[in-house]
C-alpha positions, 0 to 999 in steps of 0.5 A: 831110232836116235838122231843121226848127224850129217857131218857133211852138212853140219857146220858146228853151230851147237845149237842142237846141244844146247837144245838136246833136253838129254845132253846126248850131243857133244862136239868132236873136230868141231861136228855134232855127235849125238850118243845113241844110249842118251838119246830120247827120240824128242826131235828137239836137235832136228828143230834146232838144226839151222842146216838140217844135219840132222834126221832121226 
């Protein structure tokens, strides 16, 4: 199951971008969005999160 972003808790840090080893996050209106096709599974953006935003 891929990653899944709470947009409410997320604070556009990128640092999940820069860590996703599949480039499968990108930015829009300045919240992580994380592509479900590119996404590996690896929990490297759930480790990165500062806030935890993230959950898979």
């Amino acid at each position: 199951m891929p990653a899944e972003v709470d947009k409410a808790k997320c604070t556009g840090c990128e640092s999940c971008v820069e860590e996703c080893p599949s480039n499968a996050i990108s930015m829009a209106d300045g919240k992580a969005v994380v592509d479900a096709d590119s996404c590996i599974d690896c929990g490297a953006c759930i480790d990165a999160c500062p806030v935890e935003a993230i959950s898979m």
